[in-house]
N, CA, C and O atoms as a Maestro MAE file, in Angstrom:
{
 s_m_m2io_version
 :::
 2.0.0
}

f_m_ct {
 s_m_title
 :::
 protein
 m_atom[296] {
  # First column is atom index #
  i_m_mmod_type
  r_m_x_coord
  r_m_y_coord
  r_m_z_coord
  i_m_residue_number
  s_m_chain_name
  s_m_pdb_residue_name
  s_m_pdb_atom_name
  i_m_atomic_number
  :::
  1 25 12.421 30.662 20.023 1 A "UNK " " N  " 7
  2 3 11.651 31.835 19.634 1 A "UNK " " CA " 6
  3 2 10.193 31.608 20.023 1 A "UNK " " C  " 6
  4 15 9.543 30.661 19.579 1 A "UNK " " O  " 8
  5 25 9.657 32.604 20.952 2 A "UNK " " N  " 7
  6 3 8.291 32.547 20.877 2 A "UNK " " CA " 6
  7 2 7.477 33.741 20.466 2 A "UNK " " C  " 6
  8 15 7.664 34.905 20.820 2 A "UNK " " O  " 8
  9 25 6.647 33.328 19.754 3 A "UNK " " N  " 7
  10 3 5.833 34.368 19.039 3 A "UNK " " CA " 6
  11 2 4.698 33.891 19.190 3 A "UNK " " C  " 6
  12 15 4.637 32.676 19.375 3 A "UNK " " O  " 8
  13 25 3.267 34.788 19.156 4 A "UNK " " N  " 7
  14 3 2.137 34.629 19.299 4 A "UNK " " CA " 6
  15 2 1.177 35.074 18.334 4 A "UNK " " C  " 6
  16 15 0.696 36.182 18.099 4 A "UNK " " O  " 8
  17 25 1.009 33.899 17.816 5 A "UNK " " N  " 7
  18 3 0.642 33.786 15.855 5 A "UNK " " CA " 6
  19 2 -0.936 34.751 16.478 5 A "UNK " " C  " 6
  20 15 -1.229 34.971 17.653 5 A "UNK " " O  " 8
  21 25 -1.641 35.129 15.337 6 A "UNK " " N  " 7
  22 3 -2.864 35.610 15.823 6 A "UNK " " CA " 6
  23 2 -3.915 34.256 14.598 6 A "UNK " " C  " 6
  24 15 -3.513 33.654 13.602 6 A "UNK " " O  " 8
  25 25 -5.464 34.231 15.371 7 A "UNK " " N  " 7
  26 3 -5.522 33.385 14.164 7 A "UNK " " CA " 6
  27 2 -5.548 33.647 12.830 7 A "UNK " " C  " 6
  28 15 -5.572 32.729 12.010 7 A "UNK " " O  " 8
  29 25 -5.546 34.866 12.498 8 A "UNK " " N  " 7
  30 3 -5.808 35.904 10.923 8 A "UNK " " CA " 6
  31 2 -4.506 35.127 10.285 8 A "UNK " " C  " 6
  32 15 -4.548 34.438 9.266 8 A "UNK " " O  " 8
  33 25 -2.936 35.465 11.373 9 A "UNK " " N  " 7
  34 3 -1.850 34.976 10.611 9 A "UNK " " CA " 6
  35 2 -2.168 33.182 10.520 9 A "UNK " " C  " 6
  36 15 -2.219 32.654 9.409 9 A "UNK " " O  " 8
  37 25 -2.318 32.554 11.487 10 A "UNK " " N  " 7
  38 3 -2.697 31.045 11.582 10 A "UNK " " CA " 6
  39 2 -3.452 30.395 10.309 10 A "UNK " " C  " 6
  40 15 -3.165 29.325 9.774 10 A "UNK " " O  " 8
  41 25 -4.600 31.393 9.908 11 A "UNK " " N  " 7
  42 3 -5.548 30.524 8.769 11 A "UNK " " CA " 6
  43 2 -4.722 30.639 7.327 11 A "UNK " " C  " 6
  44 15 -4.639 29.848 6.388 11 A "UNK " " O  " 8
  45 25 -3.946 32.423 7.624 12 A "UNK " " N  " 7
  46 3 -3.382 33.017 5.585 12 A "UNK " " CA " 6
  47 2 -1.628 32.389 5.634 12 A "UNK " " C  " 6
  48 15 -0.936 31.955 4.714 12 A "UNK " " O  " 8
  49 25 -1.433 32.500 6.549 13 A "UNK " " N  " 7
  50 3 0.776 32.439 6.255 13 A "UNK " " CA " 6
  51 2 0.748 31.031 6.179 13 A "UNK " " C  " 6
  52 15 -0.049 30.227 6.662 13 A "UNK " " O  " 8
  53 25 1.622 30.893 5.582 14 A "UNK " " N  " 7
  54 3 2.672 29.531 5.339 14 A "UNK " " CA " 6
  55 2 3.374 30.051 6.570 14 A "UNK " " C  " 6
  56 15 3.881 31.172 6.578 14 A "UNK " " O  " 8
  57 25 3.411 29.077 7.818 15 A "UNK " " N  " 7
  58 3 4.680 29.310 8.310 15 A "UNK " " CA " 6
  59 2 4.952 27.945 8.834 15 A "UNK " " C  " 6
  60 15 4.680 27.627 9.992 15 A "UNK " " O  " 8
  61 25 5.588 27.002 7.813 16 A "UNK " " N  " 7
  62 3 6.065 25.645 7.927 16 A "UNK " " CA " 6
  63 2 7.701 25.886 8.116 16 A "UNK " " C  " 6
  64 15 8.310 24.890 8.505 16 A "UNK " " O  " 8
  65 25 8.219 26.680 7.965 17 A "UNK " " N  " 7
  66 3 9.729 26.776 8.385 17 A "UNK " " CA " 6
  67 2 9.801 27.813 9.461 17 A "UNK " " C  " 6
  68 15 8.981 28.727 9.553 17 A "UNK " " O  " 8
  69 25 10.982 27.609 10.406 18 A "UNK " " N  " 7
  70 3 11.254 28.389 10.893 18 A "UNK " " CA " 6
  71 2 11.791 29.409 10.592 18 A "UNK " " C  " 6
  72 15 11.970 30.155 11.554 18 A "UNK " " O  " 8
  73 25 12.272 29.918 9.272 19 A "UNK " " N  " 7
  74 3 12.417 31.269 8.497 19 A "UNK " " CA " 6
  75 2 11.339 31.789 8.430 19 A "UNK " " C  " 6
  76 15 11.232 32.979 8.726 19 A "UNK " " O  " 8
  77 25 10.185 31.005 8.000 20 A "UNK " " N  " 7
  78 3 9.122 31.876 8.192 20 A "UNK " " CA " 6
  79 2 8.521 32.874 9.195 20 A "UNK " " C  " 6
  80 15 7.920 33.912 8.920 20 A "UNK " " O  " 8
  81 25 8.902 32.169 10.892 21 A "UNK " " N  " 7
  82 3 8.591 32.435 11.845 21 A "UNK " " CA " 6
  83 2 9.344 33.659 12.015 21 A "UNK " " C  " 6
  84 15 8.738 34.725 12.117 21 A "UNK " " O  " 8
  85 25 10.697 33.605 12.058 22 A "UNK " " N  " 7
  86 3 11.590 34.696 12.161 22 A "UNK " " CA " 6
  87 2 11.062 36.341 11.355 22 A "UNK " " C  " 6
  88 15 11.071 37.455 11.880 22 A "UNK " " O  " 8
  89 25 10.599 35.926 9.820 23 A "UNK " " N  " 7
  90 3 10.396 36.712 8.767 23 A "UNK " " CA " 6
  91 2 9.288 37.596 9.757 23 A "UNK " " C  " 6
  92 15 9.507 38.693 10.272 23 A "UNK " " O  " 8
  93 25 8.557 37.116 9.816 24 A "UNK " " N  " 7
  94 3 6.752 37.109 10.645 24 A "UNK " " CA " 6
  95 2 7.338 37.870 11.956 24 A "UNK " " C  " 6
  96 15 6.459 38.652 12.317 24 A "UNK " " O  " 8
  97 25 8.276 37.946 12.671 25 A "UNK " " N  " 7
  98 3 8.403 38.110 13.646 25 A "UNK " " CA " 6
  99 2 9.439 39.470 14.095 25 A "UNK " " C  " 6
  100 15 9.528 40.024 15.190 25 A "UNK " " O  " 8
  101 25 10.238 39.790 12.682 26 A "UNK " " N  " 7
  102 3 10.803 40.756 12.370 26 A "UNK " " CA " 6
  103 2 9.798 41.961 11.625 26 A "UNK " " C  " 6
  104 15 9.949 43.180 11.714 26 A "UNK " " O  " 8
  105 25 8.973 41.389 11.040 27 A "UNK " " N  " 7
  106 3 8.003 42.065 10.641 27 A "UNK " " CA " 6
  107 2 7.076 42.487 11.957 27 A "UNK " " C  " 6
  108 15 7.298 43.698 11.931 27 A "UNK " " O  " 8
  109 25 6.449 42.352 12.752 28 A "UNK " " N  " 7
  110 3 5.784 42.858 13.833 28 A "UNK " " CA " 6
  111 2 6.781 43.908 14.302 28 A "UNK " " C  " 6
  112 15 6.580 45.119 14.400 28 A "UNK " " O  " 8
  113 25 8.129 43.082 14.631 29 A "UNK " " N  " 7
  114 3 8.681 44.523 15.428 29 A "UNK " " CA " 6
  115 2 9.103 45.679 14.282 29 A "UNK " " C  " 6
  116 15 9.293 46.801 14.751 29 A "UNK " " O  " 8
  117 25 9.245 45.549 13.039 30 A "UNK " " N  " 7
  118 3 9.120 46.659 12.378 30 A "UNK " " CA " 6
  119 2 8.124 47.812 12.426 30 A "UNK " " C  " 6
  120 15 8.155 49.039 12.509 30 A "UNK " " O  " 8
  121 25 7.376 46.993 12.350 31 A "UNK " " N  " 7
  122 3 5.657 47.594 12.398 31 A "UNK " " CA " 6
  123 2 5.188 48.489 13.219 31 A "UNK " " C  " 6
  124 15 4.414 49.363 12.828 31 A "UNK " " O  " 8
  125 25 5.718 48.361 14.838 32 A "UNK " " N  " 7
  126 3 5.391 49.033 15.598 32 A "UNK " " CA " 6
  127 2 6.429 50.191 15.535 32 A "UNK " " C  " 6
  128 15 6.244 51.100 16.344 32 A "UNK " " O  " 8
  129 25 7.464 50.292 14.718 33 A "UNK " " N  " 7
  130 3 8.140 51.254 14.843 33 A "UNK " " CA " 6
  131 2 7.525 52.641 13.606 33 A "UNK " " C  " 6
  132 15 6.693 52.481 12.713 33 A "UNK " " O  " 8
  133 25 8.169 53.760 13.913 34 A "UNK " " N  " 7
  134 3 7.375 54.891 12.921 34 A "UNK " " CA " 6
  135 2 8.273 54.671 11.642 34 A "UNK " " C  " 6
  136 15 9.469 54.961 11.693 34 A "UNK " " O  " 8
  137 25 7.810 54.257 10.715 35 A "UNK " " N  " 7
  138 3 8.282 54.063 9.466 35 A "UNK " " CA " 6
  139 2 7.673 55.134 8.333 35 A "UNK " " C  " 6
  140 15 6.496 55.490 8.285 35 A "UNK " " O  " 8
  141 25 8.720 55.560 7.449 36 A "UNK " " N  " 7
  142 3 8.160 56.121 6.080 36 A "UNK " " CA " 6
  143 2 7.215 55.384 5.732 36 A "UNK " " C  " 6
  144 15 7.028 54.277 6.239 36 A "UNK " " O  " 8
  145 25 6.193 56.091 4.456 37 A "UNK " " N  " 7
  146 3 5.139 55.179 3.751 37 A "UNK " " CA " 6
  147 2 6.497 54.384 2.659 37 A "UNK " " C  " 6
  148 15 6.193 53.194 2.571 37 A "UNK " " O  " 8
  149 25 7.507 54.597 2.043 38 A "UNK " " N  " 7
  150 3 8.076 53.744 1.775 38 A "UNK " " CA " 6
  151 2 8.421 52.334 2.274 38 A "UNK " " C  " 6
  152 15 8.220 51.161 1.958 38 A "UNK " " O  " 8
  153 25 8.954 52.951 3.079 39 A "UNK " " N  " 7
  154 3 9.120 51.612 4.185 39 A "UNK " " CA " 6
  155 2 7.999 50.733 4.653 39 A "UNK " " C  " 6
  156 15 8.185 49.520 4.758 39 A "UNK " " O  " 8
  157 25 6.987 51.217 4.904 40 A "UNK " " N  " 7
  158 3 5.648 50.675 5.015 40 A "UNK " " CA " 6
  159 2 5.383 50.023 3.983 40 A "UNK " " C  " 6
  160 15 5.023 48.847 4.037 40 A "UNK " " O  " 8
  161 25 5.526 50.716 2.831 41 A "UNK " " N  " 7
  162 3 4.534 49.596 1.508 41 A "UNK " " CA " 6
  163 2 6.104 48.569 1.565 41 A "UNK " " C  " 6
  164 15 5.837 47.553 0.923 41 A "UNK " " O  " 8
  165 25 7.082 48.512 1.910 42 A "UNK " " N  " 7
  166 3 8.174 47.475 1.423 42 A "UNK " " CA " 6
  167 2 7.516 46.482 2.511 42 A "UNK " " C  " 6
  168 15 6.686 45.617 2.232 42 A "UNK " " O  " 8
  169 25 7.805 46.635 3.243 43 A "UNK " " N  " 7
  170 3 7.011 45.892 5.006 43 A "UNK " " CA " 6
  171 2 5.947 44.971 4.442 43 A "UNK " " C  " 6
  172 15 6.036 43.745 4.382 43 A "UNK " " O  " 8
  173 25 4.850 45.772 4.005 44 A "UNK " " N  " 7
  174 3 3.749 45.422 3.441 44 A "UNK " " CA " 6
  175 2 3.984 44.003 2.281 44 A "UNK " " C  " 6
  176 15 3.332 42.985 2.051 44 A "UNK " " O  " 8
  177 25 5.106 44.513 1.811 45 A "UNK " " N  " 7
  178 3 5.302 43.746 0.445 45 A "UNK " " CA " 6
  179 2 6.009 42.373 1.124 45 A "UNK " " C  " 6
  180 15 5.655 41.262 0.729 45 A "UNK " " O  " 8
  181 25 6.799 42.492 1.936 46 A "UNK " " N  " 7
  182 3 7.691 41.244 2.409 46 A "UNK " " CA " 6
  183 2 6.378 40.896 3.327 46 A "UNK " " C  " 6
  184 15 6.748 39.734 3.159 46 A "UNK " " O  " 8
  185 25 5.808 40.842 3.719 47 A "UNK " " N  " 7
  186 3 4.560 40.135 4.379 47 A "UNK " " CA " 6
  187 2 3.756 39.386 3.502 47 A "UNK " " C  " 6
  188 15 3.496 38.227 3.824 47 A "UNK " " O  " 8
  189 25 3.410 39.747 2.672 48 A "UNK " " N  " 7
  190 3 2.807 39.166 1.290 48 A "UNK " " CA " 6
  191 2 3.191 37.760 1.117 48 A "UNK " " C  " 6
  192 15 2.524 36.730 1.013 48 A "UNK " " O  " 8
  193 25 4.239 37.962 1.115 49 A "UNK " " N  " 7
  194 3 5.463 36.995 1.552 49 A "UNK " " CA " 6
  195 2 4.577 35.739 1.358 49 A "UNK " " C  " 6
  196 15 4.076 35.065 0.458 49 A "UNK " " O  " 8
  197 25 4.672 35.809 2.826 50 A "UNK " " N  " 7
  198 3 3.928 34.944 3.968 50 A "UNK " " CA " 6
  199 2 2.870 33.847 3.407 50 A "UNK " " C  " 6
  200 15 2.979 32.623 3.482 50 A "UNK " " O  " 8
  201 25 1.848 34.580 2.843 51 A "UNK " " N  " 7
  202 3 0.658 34.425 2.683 51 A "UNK " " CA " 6
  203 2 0.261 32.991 1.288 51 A "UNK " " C  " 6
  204 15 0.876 32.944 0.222 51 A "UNK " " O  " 8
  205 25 -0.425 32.379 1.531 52 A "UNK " " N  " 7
  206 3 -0.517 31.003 0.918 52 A "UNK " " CA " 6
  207 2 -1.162 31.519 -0.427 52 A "UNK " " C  " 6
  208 15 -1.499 30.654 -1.235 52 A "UNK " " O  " 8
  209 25 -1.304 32.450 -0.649 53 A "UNK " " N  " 7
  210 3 -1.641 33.106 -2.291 53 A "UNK " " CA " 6
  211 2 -0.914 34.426 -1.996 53 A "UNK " " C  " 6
  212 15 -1.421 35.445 -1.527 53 A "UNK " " O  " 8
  213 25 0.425 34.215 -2.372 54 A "UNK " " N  " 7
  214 3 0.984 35.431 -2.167 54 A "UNK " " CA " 6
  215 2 1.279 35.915 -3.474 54 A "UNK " " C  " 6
  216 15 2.114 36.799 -3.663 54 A "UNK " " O  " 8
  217 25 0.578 35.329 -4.453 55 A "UNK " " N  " 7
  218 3 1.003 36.125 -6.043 55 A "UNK " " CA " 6
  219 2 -0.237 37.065 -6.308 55 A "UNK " " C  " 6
  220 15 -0.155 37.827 -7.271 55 A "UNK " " O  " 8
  221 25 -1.182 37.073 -5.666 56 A "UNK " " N  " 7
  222 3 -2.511 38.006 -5.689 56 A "UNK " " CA " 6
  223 2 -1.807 39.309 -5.349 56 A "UNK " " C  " 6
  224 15 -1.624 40.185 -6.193 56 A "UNK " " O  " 8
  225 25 -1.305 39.435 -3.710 57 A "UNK " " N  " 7
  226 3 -0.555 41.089 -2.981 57 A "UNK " " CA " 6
  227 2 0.418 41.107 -4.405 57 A "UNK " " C  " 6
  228 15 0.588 42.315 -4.575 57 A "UNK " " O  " 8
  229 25 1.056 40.478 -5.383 58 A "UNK " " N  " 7
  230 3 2.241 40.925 -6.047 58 A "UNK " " CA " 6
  231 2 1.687 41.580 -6.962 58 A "UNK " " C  " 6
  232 15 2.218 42.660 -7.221 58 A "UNK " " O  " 8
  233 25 0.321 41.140 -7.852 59 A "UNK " " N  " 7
  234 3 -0.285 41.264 -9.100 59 A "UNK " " CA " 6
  235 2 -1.223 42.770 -8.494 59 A "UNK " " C  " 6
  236 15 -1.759 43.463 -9.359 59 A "UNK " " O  " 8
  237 25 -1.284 42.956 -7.826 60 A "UNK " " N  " 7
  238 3 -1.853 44.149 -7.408 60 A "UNK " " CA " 6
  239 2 -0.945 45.262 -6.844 60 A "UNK " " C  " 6
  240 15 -1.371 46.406 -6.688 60 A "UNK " " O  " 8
  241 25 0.203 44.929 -6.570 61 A "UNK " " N  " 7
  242 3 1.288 46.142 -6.433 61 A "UNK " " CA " 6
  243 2 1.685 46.198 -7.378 61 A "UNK " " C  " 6
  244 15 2.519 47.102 -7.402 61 A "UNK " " O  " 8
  245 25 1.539 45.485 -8.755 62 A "UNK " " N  " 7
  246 3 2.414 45.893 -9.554 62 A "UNK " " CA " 6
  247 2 1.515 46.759 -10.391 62 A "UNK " " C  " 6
  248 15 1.878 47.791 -10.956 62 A "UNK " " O  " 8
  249 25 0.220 46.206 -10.419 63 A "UNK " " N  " 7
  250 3 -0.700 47.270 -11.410 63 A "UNK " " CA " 6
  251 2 -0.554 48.384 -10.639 63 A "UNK " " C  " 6
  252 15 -0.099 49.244 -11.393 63 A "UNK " " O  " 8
  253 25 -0.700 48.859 -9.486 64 A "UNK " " N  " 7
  254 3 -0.301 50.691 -8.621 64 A "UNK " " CA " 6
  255 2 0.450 50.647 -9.582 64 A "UNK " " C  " 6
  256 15 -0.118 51.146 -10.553 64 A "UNK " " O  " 8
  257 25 1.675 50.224 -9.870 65 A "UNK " " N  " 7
  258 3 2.977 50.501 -9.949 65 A "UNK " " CA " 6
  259 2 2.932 51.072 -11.352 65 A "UNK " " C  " 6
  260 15 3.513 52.134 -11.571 65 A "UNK " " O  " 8
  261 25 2.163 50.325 -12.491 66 A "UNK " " N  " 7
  262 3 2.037 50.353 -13.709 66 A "UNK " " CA " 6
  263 2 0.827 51.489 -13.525 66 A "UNK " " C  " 6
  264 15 1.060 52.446 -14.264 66 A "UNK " " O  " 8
  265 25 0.156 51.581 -13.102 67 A "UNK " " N  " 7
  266 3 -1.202 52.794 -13.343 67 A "UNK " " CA " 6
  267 2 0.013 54.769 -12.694 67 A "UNK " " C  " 6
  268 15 0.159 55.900 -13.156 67 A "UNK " " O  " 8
  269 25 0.443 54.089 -11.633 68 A "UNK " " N  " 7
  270 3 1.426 55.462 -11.232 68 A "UNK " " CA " 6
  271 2 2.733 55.626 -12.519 68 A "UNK " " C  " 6
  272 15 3.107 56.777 -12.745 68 A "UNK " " O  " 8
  273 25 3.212 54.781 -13.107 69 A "UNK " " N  " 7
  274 3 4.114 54.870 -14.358 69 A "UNK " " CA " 6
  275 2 3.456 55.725 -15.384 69 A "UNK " " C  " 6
  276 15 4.005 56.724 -15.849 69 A "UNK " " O  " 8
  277 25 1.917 55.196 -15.834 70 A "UNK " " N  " 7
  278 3 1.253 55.826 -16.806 70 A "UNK " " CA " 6
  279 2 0.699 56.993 -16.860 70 A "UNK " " C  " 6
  280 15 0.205 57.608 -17.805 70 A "UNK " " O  " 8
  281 25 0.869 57.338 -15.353 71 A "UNK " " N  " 7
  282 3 0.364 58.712 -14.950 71 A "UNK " " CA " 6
  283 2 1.551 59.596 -15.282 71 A "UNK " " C  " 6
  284 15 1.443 60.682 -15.851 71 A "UNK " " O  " 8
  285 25 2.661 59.065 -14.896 72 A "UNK " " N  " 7
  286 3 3.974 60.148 -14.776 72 A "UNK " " CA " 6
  287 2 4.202 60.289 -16.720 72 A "UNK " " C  " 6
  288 15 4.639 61.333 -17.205 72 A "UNK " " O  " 8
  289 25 3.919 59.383 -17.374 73 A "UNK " " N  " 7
  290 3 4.334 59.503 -18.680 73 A "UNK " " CA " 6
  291 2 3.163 60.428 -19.601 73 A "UNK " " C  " 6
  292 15 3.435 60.667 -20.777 73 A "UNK " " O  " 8
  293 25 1.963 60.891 -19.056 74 A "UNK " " N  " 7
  294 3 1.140 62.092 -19.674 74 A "UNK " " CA " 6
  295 2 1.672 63.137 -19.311 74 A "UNK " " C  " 6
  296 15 1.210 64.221 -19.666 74 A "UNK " " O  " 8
  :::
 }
 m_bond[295] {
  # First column is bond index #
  i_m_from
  i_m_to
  i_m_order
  :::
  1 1 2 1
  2 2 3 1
  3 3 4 2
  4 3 5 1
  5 5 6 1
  6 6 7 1
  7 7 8 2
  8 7 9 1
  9 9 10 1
  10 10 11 1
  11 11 12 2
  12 11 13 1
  13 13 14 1
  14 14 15 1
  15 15 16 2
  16 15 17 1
  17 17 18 1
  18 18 19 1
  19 19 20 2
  20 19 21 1
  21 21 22 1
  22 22 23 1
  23 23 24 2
  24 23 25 1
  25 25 26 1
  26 26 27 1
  27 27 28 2
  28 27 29 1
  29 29 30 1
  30 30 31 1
  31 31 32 2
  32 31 33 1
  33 33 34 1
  34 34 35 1
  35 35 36 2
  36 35 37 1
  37 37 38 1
  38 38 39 1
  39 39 40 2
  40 39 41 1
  41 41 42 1
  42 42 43 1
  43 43 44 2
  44 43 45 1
  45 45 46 1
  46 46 47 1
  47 47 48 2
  48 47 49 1
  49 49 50 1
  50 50 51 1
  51 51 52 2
  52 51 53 1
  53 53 54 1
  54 54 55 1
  55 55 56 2
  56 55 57 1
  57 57 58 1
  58 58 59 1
  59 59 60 2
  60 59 61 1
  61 61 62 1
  62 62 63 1
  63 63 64 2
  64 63 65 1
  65 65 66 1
  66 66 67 1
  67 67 68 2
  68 67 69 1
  69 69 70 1
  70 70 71 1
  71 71 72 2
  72 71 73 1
  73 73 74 1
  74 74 75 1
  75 75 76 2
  76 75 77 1
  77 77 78 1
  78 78 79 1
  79 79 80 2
  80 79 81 1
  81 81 82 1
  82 82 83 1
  83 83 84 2
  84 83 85 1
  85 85 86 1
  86 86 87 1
  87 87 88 2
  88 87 89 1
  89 89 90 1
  90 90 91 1
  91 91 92 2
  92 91 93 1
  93 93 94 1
  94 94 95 1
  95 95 96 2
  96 95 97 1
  97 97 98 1
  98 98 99 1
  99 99 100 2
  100 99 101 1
  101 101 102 1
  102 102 103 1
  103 103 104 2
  104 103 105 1
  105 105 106 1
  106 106 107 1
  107 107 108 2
  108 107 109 1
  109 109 110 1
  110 110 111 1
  111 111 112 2
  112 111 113 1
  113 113 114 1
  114 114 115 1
  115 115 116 2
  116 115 117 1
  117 117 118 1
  118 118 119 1
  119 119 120 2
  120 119 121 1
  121 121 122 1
  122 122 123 1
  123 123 124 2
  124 123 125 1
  125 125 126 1
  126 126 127 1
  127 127 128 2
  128 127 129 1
  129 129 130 1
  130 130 131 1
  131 131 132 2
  132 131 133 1
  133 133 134 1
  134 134 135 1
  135 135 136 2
  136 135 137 1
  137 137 138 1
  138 138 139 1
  139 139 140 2
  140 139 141 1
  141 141 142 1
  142 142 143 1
  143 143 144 2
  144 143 145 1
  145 145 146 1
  146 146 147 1
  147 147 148 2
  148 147 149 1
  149 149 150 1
  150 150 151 1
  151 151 152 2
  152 151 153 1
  153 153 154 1
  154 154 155 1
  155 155 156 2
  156 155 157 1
  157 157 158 1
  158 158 159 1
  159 159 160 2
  160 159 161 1
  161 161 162 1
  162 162 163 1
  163 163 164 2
  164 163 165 1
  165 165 166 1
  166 166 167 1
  167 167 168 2
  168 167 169 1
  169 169 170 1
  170 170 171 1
  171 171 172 2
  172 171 173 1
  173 173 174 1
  174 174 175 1
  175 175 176 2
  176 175 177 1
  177 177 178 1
  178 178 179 1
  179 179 180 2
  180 179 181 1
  181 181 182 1
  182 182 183 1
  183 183 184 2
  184 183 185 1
  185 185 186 1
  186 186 187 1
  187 187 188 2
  188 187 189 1
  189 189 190 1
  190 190 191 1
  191 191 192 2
  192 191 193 1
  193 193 194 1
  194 194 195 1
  195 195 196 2
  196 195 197 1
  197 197 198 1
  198 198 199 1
  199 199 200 2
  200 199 201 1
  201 201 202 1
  202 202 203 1
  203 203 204 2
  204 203 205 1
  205 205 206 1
  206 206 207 1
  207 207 208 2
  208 207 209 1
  209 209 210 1
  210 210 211 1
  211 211 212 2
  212 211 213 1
  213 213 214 1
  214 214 215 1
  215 215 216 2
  216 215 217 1
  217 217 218 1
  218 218 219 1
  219 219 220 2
  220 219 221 1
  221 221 222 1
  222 222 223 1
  223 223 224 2
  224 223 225 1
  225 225 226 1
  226 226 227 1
  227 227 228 2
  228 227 229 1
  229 229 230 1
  230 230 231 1
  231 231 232 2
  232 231 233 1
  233 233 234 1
  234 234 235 1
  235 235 236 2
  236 235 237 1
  237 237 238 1
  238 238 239 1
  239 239 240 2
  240 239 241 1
  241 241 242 1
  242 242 243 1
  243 243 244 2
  244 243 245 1
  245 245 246 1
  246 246 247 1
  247 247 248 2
  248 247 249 1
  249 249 250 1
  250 250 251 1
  251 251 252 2
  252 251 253 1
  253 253 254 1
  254 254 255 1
  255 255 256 2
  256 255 257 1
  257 257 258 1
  258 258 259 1
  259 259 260 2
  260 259 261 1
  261 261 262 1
  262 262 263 1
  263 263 264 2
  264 263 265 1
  265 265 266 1
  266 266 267 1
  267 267 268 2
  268 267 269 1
  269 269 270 1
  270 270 271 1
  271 271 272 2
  272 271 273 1
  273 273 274 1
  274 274 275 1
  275 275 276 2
  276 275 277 1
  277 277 278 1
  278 278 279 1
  279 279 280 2
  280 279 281 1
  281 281 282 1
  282 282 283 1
  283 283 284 2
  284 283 285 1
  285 285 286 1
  286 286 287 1
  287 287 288 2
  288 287 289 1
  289 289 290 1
  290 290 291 1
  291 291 292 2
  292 291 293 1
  293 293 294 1
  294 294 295 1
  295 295 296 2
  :::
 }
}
């Protein structure tokens, strides 16, 4: 597999396994395709993944998640 890390991905992803690489690499070609905003924020979310503080992207989708809940319940 060759892929061409950029340095943005090089300094933030964990990519010490080659699952990682694959993950990272399925994700680009998703990306360029026209996706729902569903699909986009999931994309978004499995990229998070990646990232060597990846509980920060979780703790912040989940408050959307909890602020859009509290909205639907007024």
């Amino acid at each position: 597999m060759k892929l061409q890390l950029t340095l943005y991905e090089k300094k933030n992803y964990v990519l010490n396994d080659r699952k990682d690489l694959i993950i990272l690499s399925k994700i680009k070609e998703v990306e360029d395709s026209k996706l729902d905003s569903k699909d986009k924020e999931v994309v978004k979310l499995i990229k998070t993944q990646l990232k060597k503080d990846w509980r920060s992207p979780f703790i912040v989708y989940l408050n959307k998640l909890i602020r859009l809940i509290r909205r639907h319940e007024k």
